[in-house]
C-alpha positions, 0 to 999 in steps of 0.5 A: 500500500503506498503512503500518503506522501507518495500518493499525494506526490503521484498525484501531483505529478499526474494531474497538476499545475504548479505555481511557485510563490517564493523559492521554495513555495509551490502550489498545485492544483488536482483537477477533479472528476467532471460533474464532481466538486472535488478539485483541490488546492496544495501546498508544498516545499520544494523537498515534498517533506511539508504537504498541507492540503486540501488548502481553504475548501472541504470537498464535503461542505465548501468544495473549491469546485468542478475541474480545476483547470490553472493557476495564474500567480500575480504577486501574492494573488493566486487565481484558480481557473474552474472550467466546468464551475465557470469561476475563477476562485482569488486566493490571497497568499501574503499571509497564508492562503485566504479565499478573497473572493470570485470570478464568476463567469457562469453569466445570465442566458443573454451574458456573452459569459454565459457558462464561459468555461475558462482553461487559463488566464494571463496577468495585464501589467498595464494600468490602462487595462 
């Protein structure tokens, strides 16, 4: 049987985007099943001998949602893309994660973002945009 930090490492390897915050500090998100809330958000040394996770969502009473697709990292603000829950969920990591809000894409029927299903974001430097 394979320990918990193999697993979560295979896992990882399989199925995840990383994002690194500051030397040494990864993220990694686990995509989920399709129709299922139950995507998740890691945290990890670059040695994998500290796993914490899932991070701020509890898949049975506040799942972060369906198809964890990317992360786009700007500064200490991690934005996690969920395709099929048209949102993209804002995590503020100066102090430790913390859920700051939402993007939600899922629109009104006559919304050109109705059901949007986002797959990646990029970061616009620009103050005009």
């Amino acid at each position: 049987m394979k320990t918990k930090s193999t697993l979560i490492l295979t896992l990882l390897l399989l199925s995840t985007t990383l994002s690194q915050l500051q030397a040494g500090e990864y993220y990694a998100l686990c995509e989920g099943n399709f129709s299922s809330a139950n995507s998740s958000l890691w945290s990890f040394d670059e040695s994998f001998s500290t796993v914490s996770g899932p991070l701020i969502w509890d898949a049975n009473t506040n799942p972060l949602g369906d198809v964890g697709q990317s992360l786009t990292l700007n500064g200490h603000t991690l934005y996690v893309v969920m395709n099929n829950s048209h949102t993209i969920r804002i995590i503020d990591l100066e102090n430790g994660p913390t859920h700051i809000g939402d993007i939600d894409l899922s629109g009104d029927p006559n919304d050109a973002y109705d059901g949007a299903s986002p797959r990646f974001m990029a970061i616009q430097a620009s103050h005009d945009r």
